[in-house]
N, C-alpha and C positions, 0 to 999 in steps of 0.2 A: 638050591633054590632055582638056577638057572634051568634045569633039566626037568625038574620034579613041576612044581608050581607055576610057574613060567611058561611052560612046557617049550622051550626052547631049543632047537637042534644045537649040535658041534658048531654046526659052519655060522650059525645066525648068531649064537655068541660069542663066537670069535669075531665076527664083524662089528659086536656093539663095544663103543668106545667105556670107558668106566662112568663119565657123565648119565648113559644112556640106559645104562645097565643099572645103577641106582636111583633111577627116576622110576623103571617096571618095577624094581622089588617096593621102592616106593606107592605105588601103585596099587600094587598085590595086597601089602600091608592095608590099606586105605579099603580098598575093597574089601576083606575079608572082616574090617570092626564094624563098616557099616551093613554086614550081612551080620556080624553078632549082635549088632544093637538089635535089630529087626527081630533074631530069635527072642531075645532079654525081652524083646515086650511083648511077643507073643507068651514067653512063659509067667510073666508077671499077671499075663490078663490070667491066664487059666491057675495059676496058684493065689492069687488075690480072694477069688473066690471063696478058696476053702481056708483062709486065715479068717479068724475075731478078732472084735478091735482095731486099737488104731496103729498096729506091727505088720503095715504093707510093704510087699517087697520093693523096692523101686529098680527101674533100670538100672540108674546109676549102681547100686549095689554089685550088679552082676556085672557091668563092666570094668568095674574094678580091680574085678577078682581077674576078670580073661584079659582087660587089657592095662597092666598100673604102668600110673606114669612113671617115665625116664626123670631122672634127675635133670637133662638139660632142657626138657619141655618144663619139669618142675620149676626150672629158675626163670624161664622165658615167663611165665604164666607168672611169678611171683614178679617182676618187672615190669612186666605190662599195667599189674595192678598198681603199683606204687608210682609209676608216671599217672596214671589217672588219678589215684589219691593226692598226691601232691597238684595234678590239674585241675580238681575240687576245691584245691584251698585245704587239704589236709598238712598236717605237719608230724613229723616221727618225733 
């Protein structure tokens, strides 16, 4: 990834520390779903069209597929909800 995507020389990554170096692929990452969501809904407008009914494609669909969640985003995301649930006055 360093080399390829990154496009980072020899000497520039061996100068980045590992903090530094996981914040760019972090980055890379981040930039390239929000470049896929942007196709998703270009292709959704032009496939929308030619579907009947009420079987539209949705974004989400297609980000699913390119980008599924990690198990530890999955348990973050399941957390977050259940502090707000229980901060609603919910009870399990």
């Amino acid at each position: 990834m360093a080399y390829g995507p990154l496009n980072l020389k020899p000497w520039e990554f061996m100068n980045l520390s590992p903090m530094e170096y996981y914040k760019l692929a972090e980055g890379y990452e981040l930039r390239t779903e929000i470049e896929d969501r942007r196709q998703a809904y270009f292709a959704c407008l032009m496939t929308n069209v030619h579907i009947a009914g009420n079987r539209k494609l949705r974004v989400e669909d297609i980000m699913k597929q390119l980008h599924p969640m990690s198990a530890a985003k999955r348990k973050t995301e399941e957390k977050l909800f259940m502090e707000e649930f229980r901060q609603a006055g919910g009870e399990l």
